[in-house]
C-alpha positions as CSV (number, residue, x, y, z in Angstrom):
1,X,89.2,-45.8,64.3
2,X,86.5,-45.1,67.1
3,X,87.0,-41.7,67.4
4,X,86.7,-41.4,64.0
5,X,83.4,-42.8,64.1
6,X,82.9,-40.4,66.6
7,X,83.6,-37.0,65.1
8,X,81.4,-37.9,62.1
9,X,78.4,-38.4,64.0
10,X,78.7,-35.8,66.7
11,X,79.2,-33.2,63.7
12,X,76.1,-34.5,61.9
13,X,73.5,-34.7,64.3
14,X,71.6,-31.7,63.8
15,X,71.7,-32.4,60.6
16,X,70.1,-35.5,60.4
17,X,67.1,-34.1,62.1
18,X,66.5,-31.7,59.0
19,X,67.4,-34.3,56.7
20,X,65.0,-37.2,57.7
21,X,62.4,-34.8,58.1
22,X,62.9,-33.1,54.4
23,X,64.0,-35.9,52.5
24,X,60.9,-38.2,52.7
25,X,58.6,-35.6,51.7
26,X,60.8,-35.1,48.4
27,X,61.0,-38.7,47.6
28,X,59.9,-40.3,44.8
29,X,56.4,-42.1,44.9
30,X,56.9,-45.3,47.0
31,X,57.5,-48.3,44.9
32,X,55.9,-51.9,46.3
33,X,57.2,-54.9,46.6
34,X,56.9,-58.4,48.0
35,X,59.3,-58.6,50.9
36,X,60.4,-59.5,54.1
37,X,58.6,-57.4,56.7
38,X,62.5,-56.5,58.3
39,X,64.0,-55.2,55.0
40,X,60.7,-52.5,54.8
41,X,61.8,-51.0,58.8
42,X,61.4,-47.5,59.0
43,X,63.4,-45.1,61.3
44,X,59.6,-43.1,60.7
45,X,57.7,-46.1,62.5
46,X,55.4,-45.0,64.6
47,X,56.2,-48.2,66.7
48,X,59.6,-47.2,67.7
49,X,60.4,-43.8,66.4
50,X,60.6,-41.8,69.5
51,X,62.4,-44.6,71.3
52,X,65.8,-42.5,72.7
53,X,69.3,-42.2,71.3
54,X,70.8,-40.7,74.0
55,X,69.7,-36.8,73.5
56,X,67.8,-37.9,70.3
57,X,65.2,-40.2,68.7
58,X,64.9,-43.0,66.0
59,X,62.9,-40.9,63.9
60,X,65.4,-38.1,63.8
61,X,68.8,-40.1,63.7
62,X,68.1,-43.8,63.7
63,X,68.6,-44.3,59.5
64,X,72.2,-46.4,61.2
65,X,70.5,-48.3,63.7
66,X,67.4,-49.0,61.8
67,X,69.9,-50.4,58.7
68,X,71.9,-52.0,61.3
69,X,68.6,-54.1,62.6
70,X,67.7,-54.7,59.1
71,X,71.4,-56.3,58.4
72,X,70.8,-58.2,62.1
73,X,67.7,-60.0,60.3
74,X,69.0,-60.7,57.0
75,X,72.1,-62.1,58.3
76,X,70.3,-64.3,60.4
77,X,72.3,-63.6,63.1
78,X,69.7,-62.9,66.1
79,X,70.2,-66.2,68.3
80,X,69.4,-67.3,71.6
81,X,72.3,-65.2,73.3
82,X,71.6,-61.9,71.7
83,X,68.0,-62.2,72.3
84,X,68.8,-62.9,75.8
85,X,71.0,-59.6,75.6
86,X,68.6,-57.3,73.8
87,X,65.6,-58.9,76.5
88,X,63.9,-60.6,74.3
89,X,62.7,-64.5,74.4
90,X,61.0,-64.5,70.2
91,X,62.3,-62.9,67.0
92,X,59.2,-61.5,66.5
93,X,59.5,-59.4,69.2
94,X,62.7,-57.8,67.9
95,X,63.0,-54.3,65.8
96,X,64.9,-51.0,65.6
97,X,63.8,-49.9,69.0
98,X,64.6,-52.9,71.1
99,X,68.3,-52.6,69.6
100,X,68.5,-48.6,70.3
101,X,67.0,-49.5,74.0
102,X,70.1,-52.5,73.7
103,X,72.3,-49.8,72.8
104,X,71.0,-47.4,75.9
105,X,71.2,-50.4,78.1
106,X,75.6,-50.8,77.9
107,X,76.3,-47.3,77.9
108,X,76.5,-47.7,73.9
109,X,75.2,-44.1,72.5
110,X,77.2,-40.5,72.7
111,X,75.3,-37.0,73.1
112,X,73.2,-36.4,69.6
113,X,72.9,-40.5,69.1
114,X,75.9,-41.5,67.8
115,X,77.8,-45.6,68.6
116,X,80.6,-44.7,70.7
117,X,82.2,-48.3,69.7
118,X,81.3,-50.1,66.4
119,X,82.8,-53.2,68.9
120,X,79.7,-52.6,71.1
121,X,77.6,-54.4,68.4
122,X,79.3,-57.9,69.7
123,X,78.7,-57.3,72.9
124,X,74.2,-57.3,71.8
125,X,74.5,-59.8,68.7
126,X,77.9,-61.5,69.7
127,X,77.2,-63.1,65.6
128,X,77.7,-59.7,64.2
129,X,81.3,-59.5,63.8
130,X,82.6,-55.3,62.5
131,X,85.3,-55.2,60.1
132,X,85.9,-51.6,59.1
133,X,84.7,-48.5,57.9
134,X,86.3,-47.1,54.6
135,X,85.2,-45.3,51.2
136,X,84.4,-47.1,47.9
137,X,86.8,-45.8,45.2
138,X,84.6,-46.5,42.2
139,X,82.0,-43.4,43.1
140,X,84.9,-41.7,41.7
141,X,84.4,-42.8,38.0
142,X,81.7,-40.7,36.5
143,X,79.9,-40.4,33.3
144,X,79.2,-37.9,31.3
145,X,75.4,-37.7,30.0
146,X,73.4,-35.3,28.1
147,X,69.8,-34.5,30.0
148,X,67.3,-30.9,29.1
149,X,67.2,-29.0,31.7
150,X,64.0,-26.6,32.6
151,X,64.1,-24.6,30.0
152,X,64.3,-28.1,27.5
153,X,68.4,-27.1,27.1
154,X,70.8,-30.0,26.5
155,X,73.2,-29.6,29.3
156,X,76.0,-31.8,30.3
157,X,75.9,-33.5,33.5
158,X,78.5,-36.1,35.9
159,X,76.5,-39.0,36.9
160,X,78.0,-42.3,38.2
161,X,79.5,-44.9,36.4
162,X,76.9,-47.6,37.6
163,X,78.3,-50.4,36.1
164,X,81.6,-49.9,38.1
165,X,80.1,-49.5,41.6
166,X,78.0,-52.4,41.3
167,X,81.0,-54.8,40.6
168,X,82.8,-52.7,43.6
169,X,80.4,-53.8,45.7
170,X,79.1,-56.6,44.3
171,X,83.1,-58.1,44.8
172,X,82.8,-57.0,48.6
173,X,79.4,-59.3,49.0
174,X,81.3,-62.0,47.3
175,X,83.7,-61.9,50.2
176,X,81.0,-62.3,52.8
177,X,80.7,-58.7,53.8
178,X,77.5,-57.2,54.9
179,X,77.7,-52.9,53.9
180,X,75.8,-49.8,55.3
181,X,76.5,-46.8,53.2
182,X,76.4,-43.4,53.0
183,X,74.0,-42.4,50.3
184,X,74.0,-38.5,48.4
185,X,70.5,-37.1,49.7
186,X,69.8,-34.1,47.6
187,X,69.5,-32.2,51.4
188,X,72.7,-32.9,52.4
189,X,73.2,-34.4,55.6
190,X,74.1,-37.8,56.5
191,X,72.4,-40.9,55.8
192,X,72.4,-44.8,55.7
193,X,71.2,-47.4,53.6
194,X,71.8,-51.1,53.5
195,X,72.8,-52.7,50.9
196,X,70.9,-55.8,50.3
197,X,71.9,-57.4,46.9
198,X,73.8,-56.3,43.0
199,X,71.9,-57.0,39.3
200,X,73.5,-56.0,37.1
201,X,74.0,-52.3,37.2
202,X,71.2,-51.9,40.1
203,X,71.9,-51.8,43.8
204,X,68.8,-52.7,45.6
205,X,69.0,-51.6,49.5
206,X,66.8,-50.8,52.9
207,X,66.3,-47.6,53.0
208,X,65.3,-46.8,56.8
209,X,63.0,-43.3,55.4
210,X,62.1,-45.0,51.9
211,X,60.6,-48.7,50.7
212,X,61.3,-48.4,47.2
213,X,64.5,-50.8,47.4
214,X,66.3,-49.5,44.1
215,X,69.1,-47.3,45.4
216,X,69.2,-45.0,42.3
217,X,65.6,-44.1,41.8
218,X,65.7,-42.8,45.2
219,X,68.9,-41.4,45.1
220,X,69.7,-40.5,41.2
221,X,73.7,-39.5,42.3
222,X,73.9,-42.9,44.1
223,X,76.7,-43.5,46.9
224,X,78.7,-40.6,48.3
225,X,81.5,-43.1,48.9
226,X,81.7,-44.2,52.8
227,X,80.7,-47.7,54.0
228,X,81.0,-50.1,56.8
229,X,81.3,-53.7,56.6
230,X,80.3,-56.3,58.9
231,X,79.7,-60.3,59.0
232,X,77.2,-62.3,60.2
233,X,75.6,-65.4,60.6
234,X,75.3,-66.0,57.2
235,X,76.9,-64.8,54.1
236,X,75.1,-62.7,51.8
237,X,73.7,-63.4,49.2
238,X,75.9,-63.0,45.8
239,X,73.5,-64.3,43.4
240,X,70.3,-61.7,44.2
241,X,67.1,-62.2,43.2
242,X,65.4,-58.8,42.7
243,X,62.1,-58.3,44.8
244,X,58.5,-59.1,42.7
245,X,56.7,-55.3,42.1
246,X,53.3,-54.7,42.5
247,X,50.7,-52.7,42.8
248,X,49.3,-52.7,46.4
249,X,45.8,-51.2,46.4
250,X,42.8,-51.2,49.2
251,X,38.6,-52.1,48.1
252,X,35.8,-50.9,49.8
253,X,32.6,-53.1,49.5
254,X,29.1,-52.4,50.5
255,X,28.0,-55.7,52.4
256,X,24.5,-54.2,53.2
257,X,23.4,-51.1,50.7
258,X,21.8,-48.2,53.3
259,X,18.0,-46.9,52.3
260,X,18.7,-45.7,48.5
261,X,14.9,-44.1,47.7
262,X,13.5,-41.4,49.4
263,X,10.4,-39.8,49.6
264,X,10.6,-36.3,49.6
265,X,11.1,-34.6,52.8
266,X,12.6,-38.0,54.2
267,X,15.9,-37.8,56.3
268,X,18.7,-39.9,55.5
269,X,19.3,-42.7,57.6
270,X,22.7,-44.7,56.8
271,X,22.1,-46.9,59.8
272,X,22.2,-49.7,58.6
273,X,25.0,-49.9,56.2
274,X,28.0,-51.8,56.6
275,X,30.6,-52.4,54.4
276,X,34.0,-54.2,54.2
277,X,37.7,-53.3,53.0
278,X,40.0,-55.4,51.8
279,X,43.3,-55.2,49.8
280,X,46.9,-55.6,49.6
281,X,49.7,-54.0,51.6
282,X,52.8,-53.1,50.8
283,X,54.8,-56.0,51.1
284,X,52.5,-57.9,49.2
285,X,49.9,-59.7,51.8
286,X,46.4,-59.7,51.2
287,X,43.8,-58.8,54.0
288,X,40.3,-58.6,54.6
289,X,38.4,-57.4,57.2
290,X,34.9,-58.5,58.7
291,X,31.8,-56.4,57.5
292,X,31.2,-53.5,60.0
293,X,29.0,-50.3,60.0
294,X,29.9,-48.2,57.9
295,X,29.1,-45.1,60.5
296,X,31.4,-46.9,63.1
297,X,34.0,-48.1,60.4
298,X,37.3,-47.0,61.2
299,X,39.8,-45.2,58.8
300,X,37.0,-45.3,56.3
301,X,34.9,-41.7,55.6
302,X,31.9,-41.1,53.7
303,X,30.7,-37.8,52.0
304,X,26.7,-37.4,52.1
305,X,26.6,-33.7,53.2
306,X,25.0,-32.6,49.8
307,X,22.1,-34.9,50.1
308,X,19.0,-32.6,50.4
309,X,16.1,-33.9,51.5
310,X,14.2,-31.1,50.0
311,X,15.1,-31.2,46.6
312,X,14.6,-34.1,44.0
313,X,17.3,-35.7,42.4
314,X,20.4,-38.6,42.5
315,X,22.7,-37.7,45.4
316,X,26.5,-39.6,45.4
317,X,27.1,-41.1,48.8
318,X,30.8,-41.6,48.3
319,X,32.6,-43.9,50.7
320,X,36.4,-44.0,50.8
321,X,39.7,-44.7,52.7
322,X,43.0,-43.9,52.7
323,X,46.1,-46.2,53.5
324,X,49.5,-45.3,53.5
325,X,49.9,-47.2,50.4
326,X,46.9,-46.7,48.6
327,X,43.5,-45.1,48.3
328,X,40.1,-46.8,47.8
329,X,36.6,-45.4,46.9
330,X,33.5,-46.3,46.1
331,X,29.9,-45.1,45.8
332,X,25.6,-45.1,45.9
333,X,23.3,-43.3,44.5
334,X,20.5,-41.9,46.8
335,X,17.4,-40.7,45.1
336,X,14.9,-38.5,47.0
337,X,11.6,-38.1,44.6
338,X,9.2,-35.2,44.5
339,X,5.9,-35.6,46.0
340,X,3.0,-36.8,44.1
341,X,0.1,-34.7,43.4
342,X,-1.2,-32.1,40.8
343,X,1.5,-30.1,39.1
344,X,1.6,-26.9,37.0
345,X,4.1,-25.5,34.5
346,X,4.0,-21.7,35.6
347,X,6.6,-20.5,33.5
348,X,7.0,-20.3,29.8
349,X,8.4,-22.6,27.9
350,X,7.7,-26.0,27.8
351,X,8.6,-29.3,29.2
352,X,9.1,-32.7,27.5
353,X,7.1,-35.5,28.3
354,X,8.8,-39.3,27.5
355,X,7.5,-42.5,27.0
356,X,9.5,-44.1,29.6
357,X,12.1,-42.7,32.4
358,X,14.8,-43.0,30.1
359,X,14.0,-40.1,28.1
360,X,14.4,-42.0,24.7
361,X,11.0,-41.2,23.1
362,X,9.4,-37.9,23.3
363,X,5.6,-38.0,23.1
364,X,4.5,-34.7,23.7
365,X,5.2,-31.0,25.4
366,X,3.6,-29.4,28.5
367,X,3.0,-25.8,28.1
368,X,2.8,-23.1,29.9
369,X,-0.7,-22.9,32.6
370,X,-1.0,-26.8,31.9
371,X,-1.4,-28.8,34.9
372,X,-1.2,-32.3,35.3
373,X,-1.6,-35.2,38.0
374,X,1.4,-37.3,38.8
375,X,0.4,-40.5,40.3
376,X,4.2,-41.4,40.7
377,X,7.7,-40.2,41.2
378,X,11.1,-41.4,40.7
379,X,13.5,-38.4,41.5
380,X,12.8,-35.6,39.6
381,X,10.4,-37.9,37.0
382,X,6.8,-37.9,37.6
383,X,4.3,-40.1,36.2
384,X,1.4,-39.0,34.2
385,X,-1.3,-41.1,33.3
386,X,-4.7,-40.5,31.3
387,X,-7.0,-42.9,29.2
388,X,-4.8,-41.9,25.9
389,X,-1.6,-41.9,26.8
390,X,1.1,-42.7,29.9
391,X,4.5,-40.7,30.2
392,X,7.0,-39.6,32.4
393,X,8.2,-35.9,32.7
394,X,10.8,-33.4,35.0
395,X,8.3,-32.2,37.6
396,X,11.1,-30.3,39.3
397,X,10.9,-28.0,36.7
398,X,7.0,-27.4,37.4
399,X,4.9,-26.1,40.8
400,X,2.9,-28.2,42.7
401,X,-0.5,-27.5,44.1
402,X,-1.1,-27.4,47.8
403,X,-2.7,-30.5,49.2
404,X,-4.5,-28.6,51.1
405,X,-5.6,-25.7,48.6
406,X,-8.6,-23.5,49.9
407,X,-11.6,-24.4,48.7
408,X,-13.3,-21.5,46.3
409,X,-17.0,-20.5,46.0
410,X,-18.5,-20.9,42.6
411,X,-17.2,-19.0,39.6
412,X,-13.9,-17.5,41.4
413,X,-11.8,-19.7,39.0
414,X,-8.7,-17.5,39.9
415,X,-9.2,-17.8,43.8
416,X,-9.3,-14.0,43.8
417,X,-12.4,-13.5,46.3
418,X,-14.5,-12.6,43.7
419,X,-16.8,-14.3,40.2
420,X,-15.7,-11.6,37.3
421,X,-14.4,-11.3,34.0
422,X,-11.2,-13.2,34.3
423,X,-12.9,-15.9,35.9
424,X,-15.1,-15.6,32.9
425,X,-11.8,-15.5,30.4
426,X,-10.1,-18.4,32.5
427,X,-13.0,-20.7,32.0
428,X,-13.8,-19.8,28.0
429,X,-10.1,-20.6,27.7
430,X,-10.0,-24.4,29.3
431,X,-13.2,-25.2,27.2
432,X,-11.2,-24.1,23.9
433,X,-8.1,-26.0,25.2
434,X,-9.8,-28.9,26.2
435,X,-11.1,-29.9,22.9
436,X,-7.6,-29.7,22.4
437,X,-5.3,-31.4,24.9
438,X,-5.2,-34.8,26.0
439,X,-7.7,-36.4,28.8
440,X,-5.5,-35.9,32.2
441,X,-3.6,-32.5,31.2
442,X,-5.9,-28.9,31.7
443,X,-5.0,-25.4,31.5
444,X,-7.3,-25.4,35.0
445,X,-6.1,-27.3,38.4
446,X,-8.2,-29.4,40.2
447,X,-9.2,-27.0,42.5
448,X,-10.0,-24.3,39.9
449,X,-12.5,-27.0,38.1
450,X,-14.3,-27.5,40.8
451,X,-15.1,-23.7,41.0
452,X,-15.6,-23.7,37.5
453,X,-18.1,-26.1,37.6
454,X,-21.1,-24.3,38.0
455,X,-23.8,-26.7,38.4
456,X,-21.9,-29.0,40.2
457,X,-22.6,-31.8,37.7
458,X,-19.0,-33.1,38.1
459,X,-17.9,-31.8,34.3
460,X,-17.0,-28.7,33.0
461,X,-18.6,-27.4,29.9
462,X,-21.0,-24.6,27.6
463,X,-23.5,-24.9,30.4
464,X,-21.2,-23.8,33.2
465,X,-19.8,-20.8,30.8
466,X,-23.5,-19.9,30.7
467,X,-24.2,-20.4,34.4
468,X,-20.9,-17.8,35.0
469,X,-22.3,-15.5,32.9
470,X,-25.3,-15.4,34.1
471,X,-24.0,-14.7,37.2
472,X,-21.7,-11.8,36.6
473,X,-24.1,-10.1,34.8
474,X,-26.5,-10.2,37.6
């Protein structure tokens, strides 16, 4: 009988490597549910995955031992003396790799990781009692189904008759047997499950490379037919209760919002920031961290590199993390707002001016050569104000005049060194247009006012035309 066991395992060493390796990345999406933390143990844990099996690991070929520490737990059969065996003093000390290092410890592994003895199991968890190793005979029956294949064909297909295996096993619970089996891995291979509990036609299990505990979601052709039964403890249970499912998910909240308006120019600063996750894991406890900083916040990134200093506008700072059972996000919006100052429309076209920074009411157009001084700014929105009216429109879209514009001698309106004709046109046109326009918006800057204004009355009018005129034509 042992050198049965043997022979299986030596041939299917190699094998398991590629199989483990392959077969979780192919899985389907990982279902959640409340359980105990045992029946979740993963050959894949990081904990105890590249603790030795003779000329192997646990991650590689440790799906047996990992379902044999699952069936350990559930059978309640870790006491005083194996823990004392296994050198251990608390249960919660005790997991896949302290029974492969139990294993190591009596001589109990062959080259490639495979149990010499199925006996040696008494000899760590004197409880565990082996009984035999043998095939179930109703993987045999199958059904025959009609699915579309990839080209939406009906075909015909063999799939198990689920309704016999289940009473199969669900007999061998009844008589106080504990089962690891050999499941059909669409990689081939060899791998173990444990069989934790029948309803109906399901057979839920511990997968040691998968959490979702429904056998045939995982593994659609179900049980290639081999299993070994042990006792424990306890007996199983005959009358399962299937786990509760939900959805495990992670939160990020922003405890203390970072700087959100900036002037333009103005460098980010997320310094003081700090957020705080929270959530629920996969078997179903909720958690909560304290508040921490969100540049020092681990497992948590943040995306900011768009934010432009430069430019106006709303920048998403987006702040996520990603468990291994669920992603969270959220986000701020960052403004940074143009300067204030005088602005022009240089282009042609025009640009809408609104009643408030909502844009719901338009109350007017800026045209092309207007300029116009915004006393405020709110991203790309500028504020204009004059004695007749108050509105908000996209300055981004318009130039703004230096701050520190050169100051011109009389008459050179156009800043071009010289008091000529175009000077003469520029100023004959803001007199027409300013009958016209609104107090606040010209067709002349600030700066070309002042030169315009001839007599340095402080106003611009017929006088200063004549005053230009004059003075060109001497």
């Amino acid at each position: 009988m042992h050198g049965k066991i043997a022979k299986r395992l030596i041939g299917t060493a190699a094998a398991a490597v590629m199989a483990v390796s392959t077969l979780t990345a192919a899985l389907p999406s990982q279902a959640a549910y409340k359980q105990e933390e045992y029946l979740t143990w993963s050959q894949l844990d990081e904990r105890w995955s590249s603790t030795p099996m003779d000329s192997t690991t646990i991650r590689s070929s440790g799906c047996l031992i990992t379902a044999l520490s699952i069936m350990i737990m559930d059978s309640g059969s870790l006491d005083d003396a194996a823990m004392k065996n296994l050198g251990i003093s608390k249960p919660e000390e005790f997991n896949p790799g302290v029974l492969a290092k139990g294993y190591t410890s009596i001589g109990g592994f062959g080259s490639g990781g495979y149990i010499k003895s199925w006996l040696d199991i008494q000899k760590l968890v004197p409880k565990v009692k082996w009984g035999y190793d043998t095939n179930l005979k109703s993987v045999e029956s199958k059904i025959e189904t009609t699915e579309l294949n990839d080209e939406g064909e009906e075909v015909k297909k063999l799939v198990p008759d689920k309704a016999k295996v289940a009473a199969e096993v669900q007999a061998l619970l009844a008589q106080g047997w504990y089962i690891i089996a050999r499941v059909n891995t669409a990689y081939g291979g060899w791998h173990w499950v444990y069989i934790r509990g029948v309803d109906g036609e399901e057979i839920y299990m511990s997968d040691p490379a998968n959490t979702n505990p429904l056998l045939y979601e995982v593994y659609p052709d179900g049980l290639q037919g081999e299993y070994w039964a042990l006792k424990g403890a306890n007996s199983p249970e005959t009358d399962y209760i299937p786990p509760e499912q939900f959805e495990p998910y992670v939160n990020i909240e922003v405890v203390t919002p970072p700087k959100t308006m900036y002037a333009f120019g103005e460098e980010l600063d997320l310094s003081g920031c700090t957020i705080k996750r929270s959530g629920k894991d996969m078997l179903g406890n909720e958690w909560e961290e304290e508040p921490v900083l969100l540049t020092e916040a681990e497992d948590v990134s943040f995306s900011s590199y768009i934010f432009d200093p430069n430019y106006a506008g709303d920048y998403e700072l987006d702040i996520y993390t990603n468990t291994p059972y669920a992603y969270g996000n959220t986000s701020l919006t960052l403004t940074v707002s143009q300067p204030v100052g005088e602005y022009y429309l240089r282009s042609s076209g025009k640009t809408a001016v609104y009643s408030s920074e909502d844009g719901s009411e338009q109350i007017m157009s800026l045209c092309s050569g207007e300029s116009v001084s915004v006393t405020e700014c709110r991203g790309k929105l500028g504020r204009i104000e004059s004695d007749s009216f108050t509105g908000w429109a996209d300055v981004s879209k318009m130039t703004k005049v230096s701050d520190d514009a050169a100051v011109r001698e009389k008459g050179d309106i156009n800043g071009d060194g010289s008091a000529d004709k175009y000077d003469l046109a520029a100023l004959s046109a803001f007199l027409r247009r300013k009958k016209e326009l609104p107090e606040g918006i010209s067709v002349l800057t600030s700066a070309e006012r002042t030169a315009a204004d001839m007599n340095s009355d402080g106003t611009v009018d017929d006088a200063d035309l004549i005053a230009l005129l004059a003075a060109i034509q001497y």
